[in-house]
C-alpha positions, 0 to 999 in steps of 0.5 A: 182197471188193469194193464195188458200188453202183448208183443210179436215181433223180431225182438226179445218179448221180455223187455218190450213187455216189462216196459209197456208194464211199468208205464201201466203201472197206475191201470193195477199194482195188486200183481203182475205176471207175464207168459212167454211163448218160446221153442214150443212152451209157454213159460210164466212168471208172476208175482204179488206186488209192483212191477218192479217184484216182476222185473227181478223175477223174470230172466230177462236173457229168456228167448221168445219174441211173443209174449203177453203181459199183465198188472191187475187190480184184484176183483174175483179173489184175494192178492195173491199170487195164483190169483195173478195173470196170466192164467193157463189151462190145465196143460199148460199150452194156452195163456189168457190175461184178461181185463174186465169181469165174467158174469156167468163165471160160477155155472161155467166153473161148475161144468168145467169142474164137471169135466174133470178141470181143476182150478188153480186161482179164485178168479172169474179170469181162470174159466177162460184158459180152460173153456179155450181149451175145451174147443181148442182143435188145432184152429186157435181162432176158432177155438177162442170164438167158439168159447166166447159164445159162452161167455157174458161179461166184460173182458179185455182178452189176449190169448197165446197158444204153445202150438203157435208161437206167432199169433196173439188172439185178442178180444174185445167187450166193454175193455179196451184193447189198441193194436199197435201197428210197427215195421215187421212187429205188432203189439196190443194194449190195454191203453195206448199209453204202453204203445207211444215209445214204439209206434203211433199207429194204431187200430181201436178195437171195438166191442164184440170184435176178435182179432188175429196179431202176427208181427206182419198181420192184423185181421178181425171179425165179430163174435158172429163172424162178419167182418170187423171194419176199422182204420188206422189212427194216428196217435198224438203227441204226449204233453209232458214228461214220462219221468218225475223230473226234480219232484218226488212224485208224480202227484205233486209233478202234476199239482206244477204242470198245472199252469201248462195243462189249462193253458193247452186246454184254453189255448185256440178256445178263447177270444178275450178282445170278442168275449167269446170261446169256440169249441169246435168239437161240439160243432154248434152254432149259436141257434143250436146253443139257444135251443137247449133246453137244459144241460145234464153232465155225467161223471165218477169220482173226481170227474163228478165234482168238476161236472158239479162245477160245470153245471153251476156255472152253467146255470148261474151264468148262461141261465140254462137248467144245468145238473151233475149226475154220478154215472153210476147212479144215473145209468141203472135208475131209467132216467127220462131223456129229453131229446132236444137237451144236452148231456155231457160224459166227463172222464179223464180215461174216457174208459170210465165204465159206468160213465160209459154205461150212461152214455149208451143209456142216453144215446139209446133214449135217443139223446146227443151226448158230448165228450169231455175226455183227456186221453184222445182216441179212448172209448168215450171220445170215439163213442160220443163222436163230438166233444172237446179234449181238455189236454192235460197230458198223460196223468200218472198219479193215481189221485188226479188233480191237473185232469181235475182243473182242465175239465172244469177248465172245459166246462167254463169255456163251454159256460162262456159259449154259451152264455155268450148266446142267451144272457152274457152282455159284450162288456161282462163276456170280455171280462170273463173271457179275459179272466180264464185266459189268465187263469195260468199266471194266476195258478203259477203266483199261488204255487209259487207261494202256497201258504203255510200247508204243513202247519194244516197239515199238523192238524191233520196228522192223527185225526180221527175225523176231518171236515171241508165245507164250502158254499156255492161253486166251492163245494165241489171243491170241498168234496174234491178236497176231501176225495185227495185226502181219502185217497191218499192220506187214508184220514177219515173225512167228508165234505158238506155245504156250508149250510148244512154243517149244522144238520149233522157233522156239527156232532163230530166237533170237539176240541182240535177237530180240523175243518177246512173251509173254502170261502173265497170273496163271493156272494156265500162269504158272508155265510161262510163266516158265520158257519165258520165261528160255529164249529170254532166256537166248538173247538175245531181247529179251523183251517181257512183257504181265502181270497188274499186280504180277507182279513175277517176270515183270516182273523178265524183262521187256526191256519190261514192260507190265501189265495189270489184273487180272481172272478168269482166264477173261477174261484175253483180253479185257485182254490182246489191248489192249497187242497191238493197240496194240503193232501199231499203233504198229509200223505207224506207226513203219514208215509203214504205211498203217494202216487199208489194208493191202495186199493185205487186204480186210475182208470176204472173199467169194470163196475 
């Protein structure tokens, strides 16, 4: 959940490395350091706090044309500045960033202590610089082998040497790591994201891999010494801009950039004249997609919900036993593995560690897992092997949203795929394939015209308890709405059925509670309704997101904010825009930092 860059080249480390930092910036922004290698020394600077605090530390005229540089999210030890990367040995000469976590760090802190080493830091991270230098006999390499044998753990880790101000040594386990390739220079990276302004060629390092980086060489072997095989890959090109553009912040830039994003990720997929979509990455024929026996989606978080979509859709529509799984939960519980069924891993990073740990556990059961991933080339993608990418660009804000509707986006096209096969008649095929293709005009007239969202959020503001609820298909969309506003707002809130309000959150009605109730014109509205004047008939100040003309559920409506209409089965991709925006309002009404929660990272690769 942290940023790593790395440089060895002709040019000025420095501002290679704060650059690559800054578009990092969303891996952790606890603190952040950078370690420079010049004229025989290694010099460090870091700080507690955002880039920005780094970039007016550092004397940006030093010489040095290696460097390593690092953002961290706090795990081992409080935010501090001891506690920052990089982190060196006792003298000084060698320099570790390191991404991931050190499970055996206690009994090898207990031996260096032994040894006469004093520690610096409360990380797991400073045994590292310390057990380097115990093995360290001129040969950095061999020194950084040797040490790893005594490490378990997870870790991404980039080491320099004083001794030697032209090589990065960098190592991979459960972290990821991309070297990019340049003319006479050579960087690593925790995300290639860092990497796209200098070059797109780029080589994925896999687990147990070590490698050697001069700015004219790139040579790696595995832990055991054998021979490490890779190739080098193309990076592609990144939809969107890097900058805020006319909006505030990126979170509301990406909320706009919505219509755009399912449209690349629908574009090529559907053929709405045949009632039909094709996903080739999952390179299935029809026979292979009438053979499923039942459809299992992995995700975290954000992902999860839009997994629990999928999986509705699934179920409801092409008629195949469909289930969400938290990732977390499913990699440690020894879950039976059909062979012949389908599992989907869903990860805007495609890094997601415990999405990734539920992948392994599948395929080691013998199972076939698909990717359902935004950032091409990133460890699930290349793990799965087949899937599709959703497309959506690269989402900087840390609360997703665009990411959220691309993979439910994905998800749909796969339910119409295979829908198509087993229970979906031409004529109801064509009218779904032509819905999701309008999918994008759709989002544009609602956010064009969002709806009284600052009145919602007046209820909000001050709440010591806010509920979303929804029915069917709307309440992952209930839980996804209720997510944004922890996430950024920081108001106390959760999501429920519809139905099962009344088995425990009616408690926390009272007068002026705020409710948000998803009920678009579907089967579950009538139901809706009625569990709508039960908490009104409480008190609660009912906020009401519904399909344009429902004049029932409006007439309930504290606040009422319509949405247009579409078929029912994407009703979530309308009806997740006003909770989005309702979330982001809130925050800003409360002075939130928006696009940096506390706490959050973007992409979570440790447990």
């Amino acid at each position: 959940m942290c940023g790593i860059v790395g440089y060895v080249g002709p040019r000025k480390a420095t501002p290679v490395l704060l650059d690559g930092l800054r578009r990092l910036e969303y891996r952790g922004y606890d603190s952040a350091g950078v370690a420079l290698v010049d004229e025989g020394a290694i010099a460090v600077t870091k700080c507690v706090g955002r880039v920005g605090n780094l970039i007016e530390a550092v004397d940006d005229t030093a010489g040095g044309n290696l460097g390593i540089a690092h953002t961290r999210w706090a795990t081992h030890g409080g935010v501090t500045q001891p506690n920052a990367h990089p982190h060196c040995d006792m003298t000084g000469r060698i320099a570790v960033v390191h991404n991931g976590i050190i499970d055996n760090d206690e009994g090898l802190k207990a031996r260096l202590a032994a040894d006469g080493v004093t520690f610096a830091s409360e990380t797991d991270t400073e045994v590292l610089p310390h057990l380097i230098a115990r093995h360290y006999a001129g040969d950095p390499h061999e020194a950084v082998l040797k040490a790893l044998q005594e490490v378990r753990g997870t870790y991404g880790l980039v080491v320099v040497f004083a001794d030697h101000p032209d090589l990065i040594i960098a190592a991979r386990n459960g972290s990821p790591l991309v070297v990019g390739l340049g003319e006479g220079e050579n960087f690593i990276a925790s995300d290639s994201h860092a990497l796209v302004r200098y070059t797109r060629r780029v080589i994925y390092l896999e687990d147990r891999e070590v490698a050697c980086i001069t700015a004219t060489e790139v040579n790696s072997v595995q832990l055991d010494g054998s021979d490490a095989i890779h190739t080098v890959e193309e990076l592609e090109a990144i939809y969107g801009s890097e900058d805020k553009g006319e909006f505030p912040h990126y979170m509301l830039k990406e909320i706009h950039e919505q219509p755009e994003s399912i449209g690349r990720c629908l574009r090529g997929r559907i053929l709405p004249d045949l009632g039909s979509a094709r996903l080739g990455g999952f390179d299935m024929s029809p026979r292979d997609l009438t053979e499923i026996p039942r459809v299992t989606i992995l995700g975290c978080g954000t992902s999860y919900h839009a997994a629990m979509v999928g999986a509705m859709a699934i179920e409801g529509l092409a008629r195949v036993p469909a289930q969400a799984e938290i990732a977390s939960e499913f990699r440690y519980r020894n879950p039976v593995i059909d062979p012949k069924a389908l599992f989907m891993a869903v990860s805007q990073s495609g890094e997601t560690a415990d999405t990734l740990g539920g992948i392994k556990e599948v395929v080691t059961k013998g199972g076939r897992v698909m990717g359902v991933v935004n950032v091409v080339g990133s460890t699930i993608a290349r793990t799965c092997g087949a899937g599709v990418y959703i497309h959506s660009g690269p989402e900087v804000a840390v609360a997703s949203t665009k990411a959220f509707t691309s993979q439910v986006t994905a998800l749909y096209t796969f339910t119409l795929m295979l829908a198509r096969t087993r229970t979906l008649g031409p004529h109801d095929a064509v009218e779904l394939a032509r819905a999701l293709v309008s999918v994008p005009d759709v989002v544009s007239e609602y956010l064009a015209e969002p709806g009284p969202i600052e009145e919602a959020v007046r209820h909000l503001v001050g709440a010591r308890y806010a509920l979303f609820m929804g029915r069917g298909l709307s309440f992952p969309v209930a839980l996804e709405g209720a997510l944004k506003l922890k996430e950024i707002a920081y108001i106390p809130c959760e999501a429920y059925p519809g139905g099962e309000m009344k088995h425990g959150p009616i408690a926390m009605m009272e007068p002026g509670t705020p409710v948000i109730a998803i009920v678009p014109d579907d089967q579950h509205r009538e139901k809706m309704i009625s569990n709508m004047q039960e908490v009104r008939a409480r008190g609660a100040a009912l906020t009401v997101i519904h399909s344009r003309g429902d004049l029932k559920a409006q007439s309930l409506a504290s606040v009422s904010i319509p949405v247009p209409r579409i078929h029912t089965l994407l009703t979530p991709l309308i009806s997740v825009l006003p909770l989005q925006l309702l979330s982001y309002q809130a925050a800003l009404a409360l002075g939130k930092d928006i696009d940096r929660p506390r706490n959050l990272a973007k992409s979570v690769t440790v447990e």
